[in-house]
SEKE-716269 format. One record per residue: chain; residue number from 1; x, y negated, z negated of N, C-alpha, C, O, CB in turn. Coordinates in nm, 3 decimals, m for minus. Glycine has a CB too. Example, Ala and Ser with C-alpha at 12.3 -4.5 7.8 and 13.67 -1.06 7.14 Angstrom:
+--------+-----+---------+---------+---------+---------+---------+---------+---------+---------+---------+---------+---------+---------+---------+---------+---------+
: cadena : num :     nxx :     nyy :     nzz :    caxx :    cayy :    cazz :     cxx :     cyy :     czz :     oxx :     oyy :     ozz :    cbxx :    cbyy :    cbzz :
+--------+-----+---------+---------+---------+---------+---------+---------+---------+---------+---------+---------+---------+---------+---------+---------+---------+
:      A :   1 :   1.319 :   0.569 :  m0.780 :   1.230 :   0.450 :  m0.780 :   1.320 :   0.330 :  m0.780 :   1.424 :   0.332 :  m0.846 :   1.131 :   0.447 :  m0.905 :
:      A :   2 :   1.285 :   0.225 :  m0.708 :   1.367 :   0.106 :  m0.714 :   1.290 :  m0.003 :  m0.787 :   1.341 :  m0.114 :  m0.804 :   1.408 :   0.060 :  m0.572 :
+--------+-----+---------+---------+---------+---------+---------+---------+---------+---------+---------+---------+---------+---------+---------+---------+---------+
***
This chain:
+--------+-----+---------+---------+---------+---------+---------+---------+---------+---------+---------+---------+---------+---------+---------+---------+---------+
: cadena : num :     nxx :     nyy :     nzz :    caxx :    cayy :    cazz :     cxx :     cyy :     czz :     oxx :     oyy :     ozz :    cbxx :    cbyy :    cbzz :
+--------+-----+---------+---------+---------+---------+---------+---------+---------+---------+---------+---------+---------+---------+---------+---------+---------+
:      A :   1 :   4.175 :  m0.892 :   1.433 :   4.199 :  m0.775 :   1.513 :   4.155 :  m0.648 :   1.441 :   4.114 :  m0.560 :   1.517 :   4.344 :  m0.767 :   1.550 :
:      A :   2 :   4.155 :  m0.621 :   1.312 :   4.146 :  m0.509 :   1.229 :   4.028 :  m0.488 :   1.200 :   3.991 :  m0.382 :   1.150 :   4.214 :  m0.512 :   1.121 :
:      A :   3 :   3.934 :  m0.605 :   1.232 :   3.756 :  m0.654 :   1.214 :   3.737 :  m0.554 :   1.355 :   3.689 :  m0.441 :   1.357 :   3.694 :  m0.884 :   1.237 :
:      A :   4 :   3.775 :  m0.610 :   1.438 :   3.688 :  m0.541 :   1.553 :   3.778 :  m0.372 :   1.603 :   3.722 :  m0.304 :   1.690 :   3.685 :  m0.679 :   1.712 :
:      A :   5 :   3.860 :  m0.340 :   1.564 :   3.879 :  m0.231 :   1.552 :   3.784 :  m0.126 :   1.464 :   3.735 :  m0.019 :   1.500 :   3.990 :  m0.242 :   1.521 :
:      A :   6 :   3.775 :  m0.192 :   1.340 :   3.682 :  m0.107 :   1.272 :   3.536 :  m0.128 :   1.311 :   3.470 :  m0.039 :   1.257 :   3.697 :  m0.126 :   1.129 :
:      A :   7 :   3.475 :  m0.194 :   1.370 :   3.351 :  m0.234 :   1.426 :   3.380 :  m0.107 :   1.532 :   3.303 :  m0.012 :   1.524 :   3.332 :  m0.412 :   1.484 :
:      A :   8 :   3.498 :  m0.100 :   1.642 :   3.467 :  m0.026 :   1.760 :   3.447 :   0.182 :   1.676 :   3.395 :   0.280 :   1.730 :   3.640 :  m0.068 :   1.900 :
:      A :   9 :   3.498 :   0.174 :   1.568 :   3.510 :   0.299 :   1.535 :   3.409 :   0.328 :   1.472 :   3.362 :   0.442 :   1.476 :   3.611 :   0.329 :   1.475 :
:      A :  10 :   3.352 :   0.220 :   1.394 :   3.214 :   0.288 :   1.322 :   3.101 :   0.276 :   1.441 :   2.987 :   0.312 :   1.411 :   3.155 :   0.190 :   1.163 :
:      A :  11 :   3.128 :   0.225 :   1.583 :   3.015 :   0.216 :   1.682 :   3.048 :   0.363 :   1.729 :   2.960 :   0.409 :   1.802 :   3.021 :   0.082 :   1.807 :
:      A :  12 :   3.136 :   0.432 :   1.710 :   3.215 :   0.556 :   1.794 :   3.099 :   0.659 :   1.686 :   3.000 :   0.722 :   1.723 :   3.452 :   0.579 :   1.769 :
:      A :  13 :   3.154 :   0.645 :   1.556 :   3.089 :   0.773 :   1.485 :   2.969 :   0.748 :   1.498 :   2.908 :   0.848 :   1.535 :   3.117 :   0.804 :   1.339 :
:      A :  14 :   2.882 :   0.626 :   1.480 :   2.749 :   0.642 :   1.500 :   2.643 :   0.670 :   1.642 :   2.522 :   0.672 :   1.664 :   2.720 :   0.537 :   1.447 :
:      A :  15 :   2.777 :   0.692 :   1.721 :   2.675 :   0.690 :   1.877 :   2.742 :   0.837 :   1.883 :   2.685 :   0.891 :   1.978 :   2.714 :   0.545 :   2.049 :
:      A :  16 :   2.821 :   0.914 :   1.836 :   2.804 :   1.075 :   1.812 :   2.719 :   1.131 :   1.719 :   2.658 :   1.234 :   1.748 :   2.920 :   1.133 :   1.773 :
:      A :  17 :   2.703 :   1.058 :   1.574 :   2.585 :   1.116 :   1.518 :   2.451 :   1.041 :   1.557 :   2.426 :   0.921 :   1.547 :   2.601 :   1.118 :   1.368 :
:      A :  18 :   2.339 :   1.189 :   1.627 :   2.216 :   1.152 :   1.617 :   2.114 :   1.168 :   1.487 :   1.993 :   1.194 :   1.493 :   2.174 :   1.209 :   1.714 :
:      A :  19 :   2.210 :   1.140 :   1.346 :   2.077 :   1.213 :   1.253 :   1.965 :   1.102 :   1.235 :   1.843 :   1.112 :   1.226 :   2.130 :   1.267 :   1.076 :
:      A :  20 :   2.071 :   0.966 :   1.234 :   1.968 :   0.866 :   1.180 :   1.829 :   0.825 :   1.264 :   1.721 :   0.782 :   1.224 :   2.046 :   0.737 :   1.160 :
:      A :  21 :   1.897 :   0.867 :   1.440 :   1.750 :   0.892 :   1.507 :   1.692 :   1.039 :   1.481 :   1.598 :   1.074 :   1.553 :   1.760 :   0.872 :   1.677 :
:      A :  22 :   1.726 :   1.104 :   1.409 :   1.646 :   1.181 :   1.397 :   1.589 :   1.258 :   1.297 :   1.544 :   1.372 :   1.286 :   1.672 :   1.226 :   1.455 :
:      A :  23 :   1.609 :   1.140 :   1.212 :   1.521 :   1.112 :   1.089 :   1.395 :   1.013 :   1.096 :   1.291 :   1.006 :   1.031 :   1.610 :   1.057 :   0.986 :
:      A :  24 :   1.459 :   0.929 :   1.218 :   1.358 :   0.822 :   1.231 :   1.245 :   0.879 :   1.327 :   1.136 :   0.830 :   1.360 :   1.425 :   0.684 :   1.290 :
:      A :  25 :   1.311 :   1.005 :   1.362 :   1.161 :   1.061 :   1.441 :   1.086 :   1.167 :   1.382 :   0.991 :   1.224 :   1.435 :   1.184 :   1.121 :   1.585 :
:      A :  26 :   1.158 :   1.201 :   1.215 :   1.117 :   1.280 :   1.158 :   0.969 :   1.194 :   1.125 :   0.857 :   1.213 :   1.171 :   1.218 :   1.330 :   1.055 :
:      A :  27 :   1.015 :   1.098 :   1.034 :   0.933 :   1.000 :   0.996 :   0.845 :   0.992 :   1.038 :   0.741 :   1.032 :   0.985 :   0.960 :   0.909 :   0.998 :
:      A :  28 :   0.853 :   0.919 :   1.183 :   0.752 :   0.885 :   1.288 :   0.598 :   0.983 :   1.237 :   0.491 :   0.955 :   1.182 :   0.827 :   0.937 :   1.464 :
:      A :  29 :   0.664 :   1.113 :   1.293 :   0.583 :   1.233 :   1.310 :   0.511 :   1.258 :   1.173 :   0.396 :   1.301 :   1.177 :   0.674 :   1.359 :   1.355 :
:      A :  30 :   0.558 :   1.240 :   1.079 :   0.469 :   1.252 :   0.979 :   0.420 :   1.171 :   0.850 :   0.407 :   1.204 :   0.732 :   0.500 :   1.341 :   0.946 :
:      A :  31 :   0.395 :   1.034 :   0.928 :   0.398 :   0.910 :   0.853 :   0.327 :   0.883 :   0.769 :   0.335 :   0.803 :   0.677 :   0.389 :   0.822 :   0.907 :
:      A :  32 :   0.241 :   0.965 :   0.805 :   0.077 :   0.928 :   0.701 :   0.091 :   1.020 :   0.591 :   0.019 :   0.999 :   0.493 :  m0.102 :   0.970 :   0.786 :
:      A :  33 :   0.182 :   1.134 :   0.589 :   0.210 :   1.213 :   0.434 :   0.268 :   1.169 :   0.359 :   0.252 :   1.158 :   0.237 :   0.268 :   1.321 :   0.421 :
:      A :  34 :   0.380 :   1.123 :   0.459 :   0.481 :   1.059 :   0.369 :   0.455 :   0.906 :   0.292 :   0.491 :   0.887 :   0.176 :   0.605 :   1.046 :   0.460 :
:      A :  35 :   0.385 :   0.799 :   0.375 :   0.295 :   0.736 :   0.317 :   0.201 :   0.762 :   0.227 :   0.202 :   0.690 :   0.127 :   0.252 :   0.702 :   0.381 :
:      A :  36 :   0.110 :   0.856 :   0.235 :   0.035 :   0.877 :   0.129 :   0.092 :   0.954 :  m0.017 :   0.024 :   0.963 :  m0.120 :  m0.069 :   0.946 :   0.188 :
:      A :  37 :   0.249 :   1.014 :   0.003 :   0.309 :   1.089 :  m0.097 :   0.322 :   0.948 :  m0.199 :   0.294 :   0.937 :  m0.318 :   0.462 :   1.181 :  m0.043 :
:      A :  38 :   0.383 :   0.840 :  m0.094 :   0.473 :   0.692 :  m0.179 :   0.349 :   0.632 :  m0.273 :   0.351 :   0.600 :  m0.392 :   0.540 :   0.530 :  m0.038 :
:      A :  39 :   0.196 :   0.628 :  m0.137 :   0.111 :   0.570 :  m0.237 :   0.081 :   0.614 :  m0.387 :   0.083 :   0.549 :  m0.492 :   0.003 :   0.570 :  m0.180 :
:      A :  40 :   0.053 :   0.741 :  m0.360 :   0.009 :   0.801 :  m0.527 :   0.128 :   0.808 :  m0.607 :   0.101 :   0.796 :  m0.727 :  m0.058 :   0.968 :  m0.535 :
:      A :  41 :   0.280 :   0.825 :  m0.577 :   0.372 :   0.803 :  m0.655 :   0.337 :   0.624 :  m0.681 :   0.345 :   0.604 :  m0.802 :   0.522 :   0.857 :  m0.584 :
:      A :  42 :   0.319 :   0.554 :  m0.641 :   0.315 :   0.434 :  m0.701 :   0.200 :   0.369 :  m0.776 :   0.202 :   0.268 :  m0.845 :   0.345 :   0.361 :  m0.615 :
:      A :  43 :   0.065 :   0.479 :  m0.737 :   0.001 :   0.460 :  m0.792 :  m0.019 :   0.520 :  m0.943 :  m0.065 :   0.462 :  m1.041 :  m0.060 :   0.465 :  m0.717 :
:      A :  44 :   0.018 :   0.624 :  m0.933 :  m0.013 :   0.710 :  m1.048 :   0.075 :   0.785 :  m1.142 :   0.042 :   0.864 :  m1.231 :  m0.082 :   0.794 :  m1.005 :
:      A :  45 :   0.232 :   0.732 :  m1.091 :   0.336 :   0.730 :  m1.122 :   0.332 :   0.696 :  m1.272 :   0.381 :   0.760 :  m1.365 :   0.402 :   0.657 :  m1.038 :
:      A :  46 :   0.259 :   0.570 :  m1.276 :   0.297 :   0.526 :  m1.444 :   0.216 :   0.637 :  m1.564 :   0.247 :   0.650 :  m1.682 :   0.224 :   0.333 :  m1.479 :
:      A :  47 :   0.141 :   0.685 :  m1.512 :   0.081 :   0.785 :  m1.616 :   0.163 :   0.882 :  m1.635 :   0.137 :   0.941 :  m1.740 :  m0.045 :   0.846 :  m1.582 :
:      A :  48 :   0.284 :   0.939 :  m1.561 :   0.342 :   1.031 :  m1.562 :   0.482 :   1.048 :  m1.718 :   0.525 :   1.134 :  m1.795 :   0.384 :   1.022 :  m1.410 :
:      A :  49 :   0.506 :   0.844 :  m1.672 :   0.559 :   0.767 :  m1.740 :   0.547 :   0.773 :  m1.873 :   0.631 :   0.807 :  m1.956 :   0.534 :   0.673 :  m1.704 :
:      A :  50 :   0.396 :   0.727 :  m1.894 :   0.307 :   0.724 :  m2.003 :   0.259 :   0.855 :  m2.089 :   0.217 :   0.848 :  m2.205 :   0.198 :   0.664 :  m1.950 :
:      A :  51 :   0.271 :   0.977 :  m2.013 :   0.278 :   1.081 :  m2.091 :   0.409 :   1.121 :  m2.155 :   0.405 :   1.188 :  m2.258 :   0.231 :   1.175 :  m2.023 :
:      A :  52 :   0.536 :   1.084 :  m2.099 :   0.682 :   1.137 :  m2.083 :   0.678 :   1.053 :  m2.286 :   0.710 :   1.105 :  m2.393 :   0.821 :   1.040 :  m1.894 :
:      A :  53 :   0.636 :   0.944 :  m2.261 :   0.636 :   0.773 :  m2.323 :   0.584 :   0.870 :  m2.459 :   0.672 :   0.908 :  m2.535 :   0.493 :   0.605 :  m2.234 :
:      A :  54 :   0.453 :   0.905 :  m2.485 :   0.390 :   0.959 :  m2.603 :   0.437 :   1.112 :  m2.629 :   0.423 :   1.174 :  m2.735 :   0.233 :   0.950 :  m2.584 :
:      A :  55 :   0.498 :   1.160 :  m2.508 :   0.577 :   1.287 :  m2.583 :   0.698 :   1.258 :  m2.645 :   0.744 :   1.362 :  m2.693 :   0.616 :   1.398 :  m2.489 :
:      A :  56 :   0.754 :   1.185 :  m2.660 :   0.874 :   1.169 :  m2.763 :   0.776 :   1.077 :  m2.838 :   0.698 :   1.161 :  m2.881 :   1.044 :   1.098 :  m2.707 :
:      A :  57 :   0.737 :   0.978 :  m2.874 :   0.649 :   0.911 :  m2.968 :   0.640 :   1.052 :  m3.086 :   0.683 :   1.061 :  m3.201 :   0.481 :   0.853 :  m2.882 :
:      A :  58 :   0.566 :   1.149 :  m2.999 :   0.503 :   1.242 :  m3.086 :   0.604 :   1.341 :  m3.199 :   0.591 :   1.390 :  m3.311 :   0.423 :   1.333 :  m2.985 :
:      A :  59 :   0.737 :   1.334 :  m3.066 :   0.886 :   1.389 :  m3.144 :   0.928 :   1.267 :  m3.262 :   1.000 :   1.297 :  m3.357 :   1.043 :   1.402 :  m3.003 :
:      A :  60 :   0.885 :   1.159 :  m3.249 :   0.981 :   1.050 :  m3.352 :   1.095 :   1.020 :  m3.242 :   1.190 :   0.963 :  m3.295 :   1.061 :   1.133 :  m3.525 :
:      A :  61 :   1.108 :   1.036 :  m3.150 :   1.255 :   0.998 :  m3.094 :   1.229 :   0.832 :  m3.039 :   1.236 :   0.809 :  m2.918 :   1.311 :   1.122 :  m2.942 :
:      A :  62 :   1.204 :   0.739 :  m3.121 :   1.216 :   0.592 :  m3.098 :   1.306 :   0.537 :  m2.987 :   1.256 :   0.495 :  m2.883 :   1.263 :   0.534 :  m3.220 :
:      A :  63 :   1.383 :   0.537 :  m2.998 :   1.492 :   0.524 :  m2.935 :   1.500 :   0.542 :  m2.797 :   1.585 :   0.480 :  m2.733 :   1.567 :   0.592 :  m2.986 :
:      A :  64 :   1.396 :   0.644 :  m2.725 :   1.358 :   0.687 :  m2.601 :   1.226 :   0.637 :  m2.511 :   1.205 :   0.615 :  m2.391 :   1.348 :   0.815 :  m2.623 :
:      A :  65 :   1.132 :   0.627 :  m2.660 :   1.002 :   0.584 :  m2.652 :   1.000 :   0.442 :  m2.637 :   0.956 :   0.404 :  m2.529 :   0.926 :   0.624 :  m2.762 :
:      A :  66 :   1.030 :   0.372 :  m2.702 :   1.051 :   0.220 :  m2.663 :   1.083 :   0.153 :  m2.553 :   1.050 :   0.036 :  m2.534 :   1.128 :   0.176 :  m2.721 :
:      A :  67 :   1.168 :   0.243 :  m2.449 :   1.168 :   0.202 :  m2.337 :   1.101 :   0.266 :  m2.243 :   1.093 :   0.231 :  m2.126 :   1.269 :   0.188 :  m2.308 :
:      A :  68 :   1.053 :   0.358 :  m2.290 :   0.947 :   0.455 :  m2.163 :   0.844 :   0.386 :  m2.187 :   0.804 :   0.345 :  m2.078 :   0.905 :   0.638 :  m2.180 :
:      A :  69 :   0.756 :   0.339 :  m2.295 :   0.667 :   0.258 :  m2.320 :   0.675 :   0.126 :  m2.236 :   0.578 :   0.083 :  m2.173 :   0.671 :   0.242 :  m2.453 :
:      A :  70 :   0.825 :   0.049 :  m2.239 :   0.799 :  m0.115 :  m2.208 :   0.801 :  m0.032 :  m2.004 :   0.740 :  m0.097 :  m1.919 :   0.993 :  m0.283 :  m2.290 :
:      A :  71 :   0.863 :   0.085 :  m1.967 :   0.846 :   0.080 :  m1.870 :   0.733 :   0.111 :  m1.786 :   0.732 :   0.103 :  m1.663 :   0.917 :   0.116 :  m1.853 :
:      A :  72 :   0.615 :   0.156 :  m1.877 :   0.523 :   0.196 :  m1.849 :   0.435 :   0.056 :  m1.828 :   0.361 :   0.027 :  m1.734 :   0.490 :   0.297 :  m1.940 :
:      A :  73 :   0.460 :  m0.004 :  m1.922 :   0.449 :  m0.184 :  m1.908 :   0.426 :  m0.241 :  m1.793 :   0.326 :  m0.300 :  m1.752 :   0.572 :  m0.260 :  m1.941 :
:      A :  74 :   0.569 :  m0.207 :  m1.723 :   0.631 :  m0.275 :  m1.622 :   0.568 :  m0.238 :  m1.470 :   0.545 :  m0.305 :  m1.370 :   0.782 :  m0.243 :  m1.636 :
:      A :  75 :   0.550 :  m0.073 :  m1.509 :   0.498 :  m0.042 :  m1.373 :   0.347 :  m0.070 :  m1.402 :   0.292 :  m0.093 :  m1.295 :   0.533 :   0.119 :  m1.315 :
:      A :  76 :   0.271 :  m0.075 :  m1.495 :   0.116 :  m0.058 :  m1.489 :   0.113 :  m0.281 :  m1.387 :   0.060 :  m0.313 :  m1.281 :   0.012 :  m0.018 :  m1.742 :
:      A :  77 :   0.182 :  m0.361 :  m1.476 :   0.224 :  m0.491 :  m1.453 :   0.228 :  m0.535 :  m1.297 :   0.172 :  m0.632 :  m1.246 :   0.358 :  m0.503 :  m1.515 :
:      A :  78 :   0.311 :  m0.434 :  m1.234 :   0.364 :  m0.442 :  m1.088 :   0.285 :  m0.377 :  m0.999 :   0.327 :  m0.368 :  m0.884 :   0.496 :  m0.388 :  m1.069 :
:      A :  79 :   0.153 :  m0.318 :  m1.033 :   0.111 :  m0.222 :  m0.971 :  m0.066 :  m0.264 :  m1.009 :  m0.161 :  m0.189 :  m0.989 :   0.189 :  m0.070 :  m1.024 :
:      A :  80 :  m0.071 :  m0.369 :  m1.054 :  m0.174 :  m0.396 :  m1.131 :  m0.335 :  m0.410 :  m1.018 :  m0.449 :  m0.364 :  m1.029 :  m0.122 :  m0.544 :  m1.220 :
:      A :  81 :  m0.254 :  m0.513 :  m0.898 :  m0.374 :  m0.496 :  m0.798 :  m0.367 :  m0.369 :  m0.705 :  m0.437 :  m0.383 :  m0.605 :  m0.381 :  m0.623 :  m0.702 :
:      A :  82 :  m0.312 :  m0.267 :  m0.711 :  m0.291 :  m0.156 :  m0.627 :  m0.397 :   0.004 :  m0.591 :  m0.380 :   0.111 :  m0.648 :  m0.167 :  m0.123 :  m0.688 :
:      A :  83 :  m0.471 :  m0.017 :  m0.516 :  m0.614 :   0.048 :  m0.506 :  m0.520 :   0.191 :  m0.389 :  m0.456 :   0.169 :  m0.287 :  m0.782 :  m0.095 :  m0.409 :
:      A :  84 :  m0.542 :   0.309 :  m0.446 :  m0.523 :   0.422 :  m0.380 :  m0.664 :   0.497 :  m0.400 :  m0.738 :   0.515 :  m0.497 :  m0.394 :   0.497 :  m0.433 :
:      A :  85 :  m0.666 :   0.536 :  m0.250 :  m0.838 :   0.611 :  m0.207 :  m0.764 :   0.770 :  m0.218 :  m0.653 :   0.816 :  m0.193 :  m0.932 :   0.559 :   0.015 :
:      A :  86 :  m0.878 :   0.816 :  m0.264 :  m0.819 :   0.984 :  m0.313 :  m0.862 :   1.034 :  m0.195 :  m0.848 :   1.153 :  m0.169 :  m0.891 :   1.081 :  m0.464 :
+--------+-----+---------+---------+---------+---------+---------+---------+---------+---------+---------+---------+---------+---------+---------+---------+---------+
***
């Protein structure tokens, strides 16, 4: 009984708020920026990484660098077949 009570109340708040449709029509409308913002963040993201990575290198701060490095790793790794047209 306490299942479908709370089912009827979260159907209540979400059919008074319209944001989530109207985010989804934000979206819609400008899909191809926002797409192309994600591509080059994923594409070119790891260099950003990779500079962050050799500016503490350059401080001595080990401790920081070691994992900005293996993450630079990780994204060049995951991202390896990934072709973005400029």
């Amino acid at each position: 009984m306490a299942k479908g009570k709370v089912k009827k109340v979260v159907k209540k708040v979400l059919d008074k708020t319209e944001l989530d449709e109207k985010l989804i029509a934000e979206y819609n409308e400008n899909k191809s920026l926002i797409d192309d913002i994600l591509c080059y963040a994923k594409c070119y993201g790891g260099y950003a990484v990779a500079l962050f990575a050799g500016w503490e290198l350059c401080k001595g701060d080990w401790v920081v660098a070691i994992p900005a490095l293996a993450a630079t790793a990780f994204w060049a790794w995951t991202n390896r077949k990934r072709t973005c047209k400029l």
